[in-house]
C-alpha positions in Angstrom: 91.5 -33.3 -26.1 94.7 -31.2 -27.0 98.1 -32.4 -27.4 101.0 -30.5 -26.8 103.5 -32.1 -29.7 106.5 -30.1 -27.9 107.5 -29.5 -24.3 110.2 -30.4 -22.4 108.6 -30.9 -19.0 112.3 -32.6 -18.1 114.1 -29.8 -17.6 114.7 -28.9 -14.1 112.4 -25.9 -14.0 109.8 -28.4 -13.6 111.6 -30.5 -11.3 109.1 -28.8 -8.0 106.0 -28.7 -9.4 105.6 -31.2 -12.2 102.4 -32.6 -10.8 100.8 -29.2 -10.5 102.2 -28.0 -14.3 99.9 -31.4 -15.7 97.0 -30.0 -13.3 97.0 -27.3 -15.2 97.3 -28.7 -18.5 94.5 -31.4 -17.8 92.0 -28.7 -16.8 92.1 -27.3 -20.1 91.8 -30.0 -21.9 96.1 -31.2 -23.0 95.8 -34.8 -22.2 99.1 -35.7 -24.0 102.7 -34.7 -24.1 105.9 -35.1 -26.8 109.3 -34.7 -24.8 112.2 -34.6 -27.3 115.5 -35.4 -26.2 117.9 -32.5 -26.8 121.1 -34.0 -25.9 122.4 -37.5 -25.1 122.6 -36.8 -20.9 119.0 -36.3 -21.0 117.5 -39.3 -23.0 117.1 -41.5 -20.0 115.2 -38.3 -18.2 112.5 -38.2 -20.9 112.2 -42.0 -21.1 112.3 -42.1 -16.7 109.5 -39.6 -17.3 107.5 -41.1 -20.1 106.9 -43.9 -17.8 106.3 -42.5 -15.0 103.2 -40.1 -16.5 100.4 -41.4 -18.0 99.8 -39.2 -21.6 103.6 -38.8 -22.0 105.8 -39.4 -25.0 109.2 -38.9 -25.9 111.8 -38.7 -28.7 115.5 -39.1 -28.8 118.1 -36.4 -30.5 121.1 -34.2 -30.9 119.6 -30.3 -30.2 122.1 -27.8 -32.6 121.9 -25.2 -29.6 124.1 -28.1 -27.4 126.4 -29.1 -30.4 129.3 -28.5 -28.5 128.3 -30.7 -26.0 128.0 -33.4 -28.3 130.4 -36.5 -29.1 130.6 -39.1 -32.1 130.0 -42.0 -29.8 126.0 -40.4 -29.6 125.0 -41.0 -32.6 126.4 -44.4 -32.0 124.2 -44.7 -28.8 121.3 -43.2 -30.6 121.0 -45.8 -33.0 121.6 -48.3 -30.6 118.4 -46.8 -28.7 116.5 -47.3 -32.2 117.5 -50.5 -32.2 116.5 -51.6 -28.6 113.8 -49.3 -27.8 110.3 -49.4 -29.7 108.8 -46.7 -27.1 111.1 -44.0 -29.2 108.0 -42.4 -31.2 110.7 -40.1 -33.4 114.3 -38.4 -33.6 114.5 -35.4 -32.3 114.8 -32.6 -31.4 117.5 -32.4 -34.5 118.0 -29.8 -37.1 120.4 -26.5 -38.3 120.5 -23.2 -36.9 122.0 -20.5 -38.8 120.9 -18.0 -36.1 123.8 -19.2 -33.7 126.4 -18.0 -35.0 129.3 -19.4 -32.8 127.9 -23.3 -33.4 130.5 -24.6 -36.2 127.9 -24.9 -39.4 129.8 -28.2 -40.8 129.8 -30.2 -37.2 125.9 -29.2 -37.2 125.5 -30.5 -40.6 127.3 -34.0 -39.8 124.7 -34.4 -36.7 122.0 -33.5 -38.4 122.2 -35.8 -41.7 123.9 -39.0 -39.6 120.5 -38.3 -37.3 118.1 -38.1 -40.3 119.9 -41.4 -41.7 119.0 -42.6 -38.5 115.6 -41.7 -38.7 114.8 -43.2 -42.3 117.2 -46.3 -41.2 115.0 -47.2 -37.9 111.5 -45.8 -40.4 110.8 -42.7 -37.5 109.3 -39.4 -38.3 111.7 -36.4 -37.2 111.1 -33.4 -35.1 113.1 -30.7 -36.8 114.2 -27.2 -35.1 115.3 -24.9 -38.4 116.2 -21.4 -38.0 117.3 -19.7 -41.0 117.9 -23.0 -42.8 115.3 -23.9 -44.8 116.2 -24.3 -47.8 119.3 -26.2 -46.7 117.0 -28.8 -44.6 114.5 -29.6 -47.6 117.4 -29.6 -49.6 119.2 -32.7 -47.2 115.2 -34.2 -47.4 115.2 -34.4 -50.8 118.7 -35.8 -51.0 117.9 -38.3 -48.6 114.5 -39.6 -50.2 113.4 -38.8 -46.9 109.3 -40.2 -46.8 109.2 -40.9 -42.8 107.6 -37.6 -42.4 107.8 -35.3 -39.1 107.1 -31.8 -38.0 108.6 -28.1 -38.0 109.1 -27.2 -34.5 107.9 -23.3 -34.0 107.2 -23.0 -37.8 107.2 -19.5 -38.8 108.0 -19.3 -42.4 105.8 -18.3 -45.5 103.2 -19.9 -47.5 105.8 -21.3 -50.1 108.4 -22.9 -47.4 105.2 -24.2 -45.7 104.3 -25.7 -49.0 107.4 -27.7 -49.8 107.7 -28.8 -46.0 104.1 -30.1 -46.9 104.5 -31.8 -49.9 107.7 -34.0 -47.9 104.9 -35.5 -45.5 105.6 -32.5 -42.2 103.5 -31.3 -40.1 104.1 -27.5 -39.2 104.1 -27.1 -35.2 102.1 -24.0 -34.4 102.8 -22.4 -31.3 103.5 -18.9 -29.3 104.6 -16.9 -32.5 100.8 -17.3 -34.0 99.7 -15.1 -30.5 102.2 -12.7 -31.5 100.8 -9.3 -33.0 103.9 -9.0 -35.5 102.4 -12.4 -36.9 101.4 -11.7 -40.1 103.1 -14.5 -42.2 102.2 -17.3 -40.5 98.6 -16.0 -39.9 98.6 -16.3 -43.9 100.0 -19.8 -43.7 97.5 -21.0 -41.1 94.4 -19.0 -43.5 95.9 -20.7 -47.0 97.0 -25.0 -45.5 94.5 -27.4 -44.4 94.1 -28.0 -40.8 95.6 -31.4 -42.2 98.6 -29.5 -42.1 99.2 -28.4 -38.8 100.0 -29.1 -35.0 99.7 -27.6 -31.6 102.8 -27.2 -29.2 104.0 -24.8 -26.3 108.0 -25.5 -26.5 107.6 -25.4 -22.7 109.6 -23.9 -20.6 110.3 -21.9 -24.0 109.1 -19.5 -26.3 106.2 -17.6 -24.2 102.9 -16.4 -25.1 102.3 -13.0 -25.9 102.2 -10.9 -23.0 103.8 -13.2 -20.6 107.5 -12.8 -21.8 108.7 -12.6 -18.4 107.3 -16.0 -17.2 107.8 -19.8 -17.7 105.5 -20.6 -20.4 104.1 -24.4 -20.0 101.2 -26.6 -21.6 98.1 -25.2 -20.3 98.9 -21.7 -22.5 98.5 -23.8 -25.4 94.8 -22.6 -25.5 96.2 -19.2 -26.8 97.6 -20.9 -29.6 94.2 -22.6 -30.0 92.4 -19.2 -30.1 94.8 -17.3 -32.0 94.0 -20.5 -34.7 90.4 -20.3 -34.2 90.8 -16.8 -35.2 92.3 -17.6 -38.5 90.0 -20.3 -39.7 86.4 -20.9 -40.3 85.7 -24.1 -39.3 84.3 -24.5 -35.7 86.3 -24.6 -32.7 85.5 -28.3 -31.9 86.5 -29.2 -35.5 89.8 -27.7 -35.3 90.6 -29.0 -31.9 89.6 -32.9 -33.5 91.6 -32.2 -36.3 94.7 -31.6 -34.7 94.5 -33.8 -32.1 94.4 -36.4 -35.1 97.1 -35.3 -36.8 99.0 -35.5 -33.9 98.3 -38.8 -33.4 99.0 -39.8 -37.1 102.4 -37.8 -36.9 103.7 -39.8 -34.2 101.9 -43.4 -35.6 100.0 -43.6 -32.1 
């Protein structure tokens, strides 16, 4: 069984066809789905969802991309969901993005370090979108004495950032960049880390497969990412796919 650690099958490009999306998914194998919460309007979506779907998960956070939508009184509501609701299996989607240039970097600093209180507070592993911030987001883990663990969403670094992510208890998600041709670096972290290490996810509706930039990438495709692993590593395909399916299960304490 596959696990996709990162979709969000709540946004309303799956609104029509929902059932057929996990149709797909379930005939190759993805029995279970993470859905982060990006932004406090669409919390109770991922939670409606989770309990509606048999396999689904979700997570609670403040998304940098939607910092401007935003307001103080979240992070008050999101600890009083960590209070209240035991179903909430991490924070997240949180983090810094330095690609974004018009997101003000100190307001995305104040969401993501009250959110990663949060997280160590309430003892939840975090799911953490970084984009040209790495050193700044180990750097806030170590200051934090951060030891609740979590993943890299789309990790793409090198062997050395994968390294220190590693030795802070993450996971690194793997996912359409490792079917990309122009993948060399993180083909070399995926040869030199333990399948210990690492995660599958599709970042559904986002981030789409090689060759199929022009449609809506969802779970099923997560078999590239699968191959484009197997391709990498010398253990048997059945071994890897065990592997991460227990890994996923110990990065969200399922």
């Amino acid at each position: 069984m596959i696990f996709d650690t990162h979709c969000h099958l709540d946004f309303d490009i799956f609104d029509q066809d929902l059932s057929a999306v996990l149709a797909r998914a379930a005939a190759v194998g993805v029995m279970r789905f993470m859905l982060p919460g990006v932004r406090y309007q669409n919390w109770q979506k991922v939670r409606q969802l989770s309990g509606q779907y048999s396999g689904f998960y979700y997570a609670l956070g403040l998304h940098p991309y939607f910092l401007n939508q935003h307001q103080e009184g979240d992070l008050v509501h999101l600890e009083q969901e960590l209070q209240t609701d035991v179903n909430i299996m991490a924070v997240g989607e949180i983090g810094l993005d330095g690609h974004l240039k018009h997101l003000d970097e100190k307001l995305q600093y104040h969401f993501f370090n009250q959110q990663l209180a949060l997280a160590k507070q309430y003892n939840k592993p975090v799911i953490l979108h970084v984009r040209h911030r790495h050193d700044k987001v180990i750097q806030a883990l170590h200051a934090l004495n951060f030891s609740c663990g979590g993943v890299i969403h789309a990790f793409s670094g090198s062997v050395e950032v994968a390294k220190r992510y590693v030795q802070l208890g993450f996971k690194l998600g793997l996912g359409s960049v490792l079917t990309y041709t122009n993948s060399r670096k993180l083909r070399a972290v995926v040869k030199s880390l333990p399948l210990a290490n690492f995660v599958l996810e599709t970042d559904s509706p986002d981030m789409p497969m090689r060759g199929q930039f022009d449609q809506r990438n969802e779970p099923c495709f997560i078999v590239q990412v699968l191959a484009a692993l197997d391709s990498e590593r010398r253990e048997s395909r059945e071994t890897i796919i065990q592997n991460l399916w227990q890994n996923s299960l110990l990065l969200f304490k399922i």
